[in-house]
C-alpha positions in Angstrom: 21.6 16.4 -14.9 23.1 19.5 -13.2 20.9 18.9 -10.3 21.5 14.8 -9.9 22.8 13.4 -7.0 24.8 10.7 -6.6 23.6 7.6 -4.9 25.9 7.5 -1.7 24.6 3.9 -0.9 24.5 5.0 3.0 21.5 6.2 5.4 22.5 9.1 7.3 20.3 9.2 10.4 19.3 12.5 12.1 16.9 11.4 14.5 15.0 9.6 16.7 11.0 10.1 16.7 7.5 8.5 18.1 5.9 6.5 15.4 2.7 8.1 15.8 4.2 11.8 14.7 4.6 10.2 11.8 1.6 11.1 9.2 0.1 8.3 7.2 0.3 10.8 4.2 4.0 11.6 4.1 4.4 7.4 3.7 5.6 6.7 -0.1 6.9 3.2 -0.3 8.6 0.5 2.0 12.0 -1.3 1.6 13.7 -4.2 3.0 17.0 -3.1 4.9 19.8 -5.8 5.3 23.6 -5.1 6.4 26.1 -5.2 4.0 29.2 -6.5 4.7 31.0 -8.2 8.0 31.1 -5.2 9.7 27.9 -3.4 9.1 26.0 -6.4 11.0 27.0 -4.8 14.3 26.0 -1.6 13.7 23.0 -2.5 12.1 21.9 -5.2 15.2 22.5 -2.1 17.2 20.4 0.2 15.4 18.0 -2.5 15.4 17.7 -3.1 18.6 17.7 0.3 19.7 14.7 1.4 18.2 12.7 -1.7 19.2 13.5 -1.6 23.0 12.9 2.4 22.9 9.6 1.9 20.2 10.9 4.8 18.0 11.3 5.6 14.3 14.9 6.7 12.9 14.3 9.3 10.2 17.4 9.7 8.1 18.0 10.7 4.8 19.2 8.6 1.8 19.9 9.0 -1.8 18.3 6.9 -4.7 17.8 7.5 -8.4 19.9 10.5 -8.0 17.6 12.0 -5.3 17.7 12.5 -1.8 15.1 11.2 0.2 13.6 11.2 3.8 13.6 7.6 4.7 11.7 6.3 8.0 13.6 3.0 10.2 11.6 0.6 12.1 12.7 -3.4 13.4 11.1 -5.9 11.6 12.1 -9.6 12.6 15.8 -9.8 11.8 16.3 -7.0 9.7 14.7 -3.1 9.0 12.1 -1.9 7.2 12.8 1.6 5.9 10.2 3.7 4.1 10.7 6.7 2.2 8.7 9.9 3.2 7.5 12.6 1.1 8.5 16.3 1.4 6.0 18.9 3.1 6.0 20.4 -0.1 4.6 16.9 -1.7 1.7 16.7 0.8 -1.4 18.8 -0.5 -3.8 20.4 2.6 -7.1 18.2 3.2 -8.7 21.8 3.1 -8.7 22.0 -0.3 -11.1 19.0 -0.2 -12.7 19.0 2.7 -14.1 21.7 3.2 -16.9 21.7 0.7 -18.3 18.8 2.6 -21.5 19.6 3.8 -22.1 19.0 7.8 -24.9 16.2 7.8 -27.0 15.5 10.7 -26.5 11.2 11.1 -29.2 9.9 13.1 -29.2 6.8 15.3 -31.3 4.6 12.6 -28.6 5.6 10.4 -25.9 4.7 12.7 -27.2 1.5 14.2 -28.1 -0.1 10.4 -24.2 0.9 9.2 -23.2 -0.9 12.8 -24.9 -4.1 11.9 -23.6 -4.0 8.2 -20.3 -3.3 9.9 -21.0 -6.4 12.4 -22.4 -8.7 10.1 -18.4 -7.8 7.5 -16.1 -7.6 10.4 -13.1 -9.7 9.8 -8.5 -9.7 9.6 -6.8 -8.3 6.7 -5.7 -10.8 4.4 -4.1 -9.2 1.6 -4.4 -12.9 -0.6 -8.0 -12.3 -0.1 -7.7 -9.5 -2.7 -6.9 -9.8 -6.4 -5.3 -7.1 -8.8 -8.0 -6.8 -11.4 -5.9 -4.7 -13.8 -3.1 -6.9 -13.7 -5.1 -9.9 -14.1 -6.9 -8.3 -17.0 -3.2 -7.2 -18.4 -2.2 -10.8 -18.3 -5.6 -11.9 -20.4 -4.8 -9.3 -23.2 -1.6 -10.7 -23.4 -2.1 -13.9 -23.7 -4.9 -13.1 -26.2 -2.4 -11.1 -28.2 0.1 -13.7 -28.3 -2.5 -16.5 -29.4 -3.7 -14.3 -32.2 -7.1 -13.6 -30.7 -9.1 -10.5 -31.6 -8.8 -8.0 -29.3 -12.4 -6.2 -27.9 -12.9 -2.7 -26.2 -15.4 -4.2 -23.3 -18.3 -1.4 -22.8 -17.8 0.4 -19.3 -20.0 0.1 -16.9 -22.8 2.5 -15.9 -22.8 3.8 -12.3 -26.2 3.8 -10.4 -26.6 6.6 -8.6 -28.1 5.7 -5.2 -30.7 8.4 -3.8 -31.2 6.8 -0.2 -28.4 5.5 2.1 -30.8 3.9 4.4 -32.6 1.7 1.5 -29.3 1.3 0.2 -28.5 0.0 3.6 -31.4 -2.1 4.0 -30.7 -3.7 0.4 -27.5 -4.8 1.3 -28.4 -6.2 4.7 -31.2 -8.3 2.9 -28.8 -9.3 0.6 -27.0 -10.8 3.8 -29.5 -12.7 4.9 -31.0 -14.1 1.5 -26.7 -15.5 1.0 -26.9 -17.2 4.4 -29.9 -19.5 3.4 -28.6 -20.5 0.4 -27.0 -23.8 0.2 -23.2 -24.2 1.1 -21.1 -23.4 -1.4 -18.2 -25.4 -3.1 -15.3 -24.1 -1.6 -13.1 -21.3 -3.1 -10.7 -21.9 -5.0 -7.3 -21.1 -3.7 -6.1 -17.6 -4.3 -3.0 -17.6 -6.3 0.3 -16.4 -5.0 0.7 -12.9 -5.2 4.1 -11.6 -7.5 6.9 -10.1 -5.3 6.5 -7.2 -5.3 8.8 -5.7 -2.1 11.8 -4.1 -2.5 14.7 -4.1 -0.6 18.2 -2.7 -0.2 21.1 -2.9 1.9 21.8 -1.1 4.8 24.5 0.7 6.3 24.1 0.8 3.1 24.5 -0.5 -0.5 21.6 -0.1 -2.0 20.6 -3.0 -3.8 18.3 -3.3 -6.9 14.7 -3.6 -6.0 13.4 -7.2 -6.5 12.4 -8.2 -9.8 8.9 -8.8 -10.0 6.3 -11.0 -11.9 7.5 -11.3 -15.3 4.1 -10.1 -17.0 4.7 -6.5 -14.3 7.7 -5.6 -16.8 5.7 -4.1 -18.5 5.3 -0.6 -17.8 2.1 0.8 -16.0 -0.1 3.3 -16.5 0.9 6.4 -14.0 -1.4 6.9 -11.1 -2.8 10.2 -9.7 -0.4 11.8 -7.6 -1.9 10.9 -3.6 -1.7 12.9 -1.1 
């Protein structure tokens, strides 16, 4: 308590920078920025449209949950997007990981089989192409609980530990070509709307409360490994 801050509900900016000095690991989480108030729309529109015509970042620092953070400005449609940025402290060296990775030889069978594989996948990100497995599972217990059903430990599944990449390869590429004879399929069912799960807060500045999510995401989740 001694060392809390006080959430100033305002972004101080500092500077100015090139989106690519920015590195991928110093990115935490995203927010939607919105002015608050009649006369915060002008400076906001201004800020706005500063940073798009020049195609810089604003880095500025804010205060939430009675820290202060680095936070990272960019134009998105109408409004900002600000995401908050880690401290170098936070950010652990790629040394300590890297650098018992042996140096392998790759050869040009190796290469031109991942290619084709690569080739043969390409596609667009479509993020409702993707489901949350955990929280799907989350929701099934749930329910299960609430209906009274017996609840079962499900065994884990054994890993196979594959000896050659090129077989491996091979495999998968047959596996390819054995789906693509097959009959057509019926078509998928729809994926179903992802929760909300954005936040968002005003800018220059009340911060606003994040967006409330799914109802069944209330609950709290498991803490994750600490990336990057």
């Amino acid at each position: 308590e001694n060392v809390a801050l006080e959430s100033t509900r305002t972004i101080e900016i500092d500077e100015f920078v090139d989106r690519s000095e920015i590195d991928p690991r110093y990115l935490i989480r995203p927010y939607y920025l919105v002015p608050d108030g009649k006369v915060g729309h002008d400076a906001f529109a201004v800020v706005r449209e500063t940073i798009r015509e020049m195609n810089n970042v604003a880095i500025g620092r804010v205060v939430l949950t009675n820290r202060e953070h680095i936070i990272a400005l960019e134009p998105m449609d109408k409004g900002l997007m600000g995401t908050l940025l880690r401290y170098p402290y936070e950010v652990r060296s790629a040394d300590e990981y890297f650098d018992e990775i042996q140096d392998v030889k790759v050869t040009k069978d190796m290469l031109d089989l991942a290619k084709h594989i690569v080739n043969q996948k390409a596609g667009h990100f479509e993020p409702d192409k993707f489901e949350d497995q955990y929280e799907t599972a989350l929701i099934d217990l749930i329910n299960q609980k609430r209906a009274g059903k017996p609840i079962t430990a499900k065994a884990r599944p054994r890993g196979e530990n594959v000896v050659d990449l090129m077989d491996a390869l091979r495999k998968s590429i047959g596996r390819e070509a054995a789906t693509a004879t097959e009959a057509p399929k019926k078509p998928a069912k729809k994926p179903r709307k992802a929760a909300a799960g954005q936040k968002e807060m005003l800018m220059p500045i009340a911060g606003k409360k994040p967006v409330k999510e799914a109802a069944a995401k209330k609950l709290a989740a498991k803490p994750q490994r600490k990336s990057a």
